[in-house]
C-alpha positions in Angstrom: -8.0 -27.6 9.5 -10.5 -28.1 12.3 -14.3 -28.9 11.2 -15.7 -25.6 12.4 -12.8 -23.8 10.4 -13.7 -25.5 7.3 -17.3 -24.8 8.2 -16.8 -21.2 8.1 -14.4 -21.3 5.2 -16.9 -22.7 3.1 -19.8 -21.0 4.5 -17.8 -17.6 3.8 -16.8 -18.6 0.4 -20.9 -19.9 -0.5 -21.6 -16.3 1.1 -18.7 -14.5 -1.3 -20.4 -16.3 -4.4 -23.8 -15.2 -4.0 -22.2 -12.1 -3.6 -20.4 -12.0 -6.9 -23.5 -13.4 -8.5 -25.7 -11.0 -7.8 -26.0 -8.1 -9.8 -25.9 -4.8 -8.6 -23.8 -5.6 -5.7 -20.8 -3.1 -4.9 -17.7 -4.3 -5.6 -15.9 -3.1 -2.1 -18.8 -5.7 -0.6 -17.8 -8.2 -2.3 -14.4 -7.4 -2.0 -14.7 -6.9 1.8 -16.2 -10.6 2.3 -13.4 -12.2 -0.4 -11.1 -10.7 2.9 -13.1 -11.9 5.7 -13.3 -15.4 4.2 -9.1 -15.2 3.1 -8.2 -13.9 6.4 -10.2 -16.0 8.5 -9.2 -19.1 6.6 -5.3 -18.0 6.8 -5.6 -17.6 10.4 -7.4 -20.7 11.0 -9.5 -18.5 13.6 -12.1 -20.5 15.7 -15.7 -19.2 16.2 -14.6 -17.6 19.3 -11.8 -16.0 17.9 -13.6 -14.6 14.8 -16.3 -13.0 17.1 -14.0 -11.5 19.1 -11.4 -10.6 16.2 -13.5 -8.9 13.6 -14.8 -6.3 15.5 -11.0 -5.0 16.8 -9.9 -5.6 13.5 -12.4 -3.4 11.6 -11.8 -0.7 14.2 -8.1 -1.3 12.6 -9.2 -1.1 9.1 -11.5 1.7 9.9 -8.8 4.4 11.4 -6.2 2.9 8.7 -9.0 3.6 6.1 -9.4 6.7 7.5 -6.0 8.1 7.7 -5.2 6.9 4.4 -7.6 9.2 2.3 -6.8 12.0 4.1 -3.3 11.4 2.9 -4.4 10.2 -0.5 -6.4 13.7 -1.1 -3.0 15.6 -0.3 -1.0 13.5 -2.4 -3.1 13.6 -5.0 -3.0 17.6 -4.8 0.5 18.0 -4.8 1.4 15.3 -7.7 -1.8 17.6 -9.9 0.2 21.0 -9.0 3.8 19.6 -8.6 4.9 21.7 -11.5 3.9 24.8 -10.0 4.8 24.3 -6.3 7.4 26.2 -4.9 10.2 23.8 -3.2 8.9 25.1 0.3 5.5 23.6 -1.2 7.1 20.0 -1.8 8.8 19.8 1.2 6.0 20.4 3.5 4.4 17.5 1.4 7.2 15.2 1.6 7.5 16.0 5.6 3.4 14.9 5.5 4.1 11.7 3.8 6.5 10.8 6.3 4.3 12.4 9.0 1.6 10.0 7.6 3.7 6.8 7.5 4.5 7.2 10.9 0.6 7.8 12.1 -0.1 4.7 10.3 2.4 3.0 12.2 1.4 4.3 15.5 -2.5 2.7 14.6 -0.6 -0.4 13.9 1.3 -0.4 17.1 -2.0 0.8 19.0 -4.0 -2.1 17.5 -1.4 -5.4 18.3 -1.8 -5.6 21.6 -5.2 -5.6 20.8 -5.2 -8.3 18.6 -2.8 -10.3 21.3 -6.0 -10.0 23.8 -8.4 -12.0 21.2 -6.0 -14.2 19.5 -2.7 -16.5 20.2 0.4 -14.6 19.6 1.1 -16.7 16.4 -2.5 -15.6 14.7 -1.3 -11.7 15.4 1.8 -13.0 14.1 0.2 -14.1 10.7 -2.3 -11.6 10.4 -0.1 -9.5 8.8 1.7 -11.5 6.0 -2.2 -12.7 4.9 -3.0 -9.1 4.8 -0.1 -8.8 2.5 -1.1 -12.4 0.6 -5.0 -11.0 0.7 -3.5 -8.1 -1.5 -1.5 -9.7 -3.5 -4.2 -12.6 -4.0 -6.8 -9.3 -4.7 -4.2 -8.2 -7.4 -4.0 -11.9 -9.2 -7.5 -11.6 -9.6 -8.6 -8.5 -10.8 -5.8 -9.1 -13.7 -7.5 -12.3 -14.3 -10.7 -10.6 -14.7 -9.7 -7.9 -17.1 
């Protein structure tokens, strides 16, 4: 890892302890920075890169973000009144899941050649397995705090 990586890392991890420690802090914060310092440390970004990453990549997680509870709050509808939907009912939901999967694969299509203007084509490459190892890491822990 290159000094100024390791600087960050451990910058962003001091910064994501503080953040635990204090009390009263929202748990989506500290969440949030747990990802910035995962991510950034998985990608090996360099200062450049992270100041020109993070900002495209929040736009990313913002309209995902979005798009996600709007589908979440019709989901959630349908699974409460599932028993007394009409089969019309259920299949206009299922043709909105799918609907929905596909719009969150068009944001994910719109953002990567985003992404390949800030970073090397291997760093867009691995963004998206530490997303999944960021989530699966996420996981690991909350069980271990339980």
């Amino acid at each position: 890892m290159k000094p100024i990586n390791l600087i960050i890392a451990v910058l962003f991890s001091l910064f994501f302890s503080s953040v635990i420690a204090q009390k009263g802090e929202r748990k989506g914060e500290r969440i949030e920075s747990f990802k910035i310092a995962f991510v950034t440390k998985r990608l090996d970004l360099t200062t450049d890169e992270a100041t020109k990453f993070w900002p495209v990549y929040n736009q990313y997680q913002d309209e995902l973000k979005d798009l996600r509870e709007r589908n979440r709050k019709v989901l959630l509808n349908a699974y409460l009144n599932i028993e007394t939907m009409t089969d019309k009912e259920i299949e206009k939901v299922l043709d909105d899941e799918i609907a929905f999967k596909q719009n969150e694969l068009n944001v994910i299509k719109k953002y990567v050649p985003q992404f390949k203007t800030v970073l090397p084509m291997r760093k867009v490459a691995k963004l998206f397995k530490a997303e999944e190892d960021f989530k699966t890491e996420l996981l690991k822990r909350m069980q271990q705090n339980k």
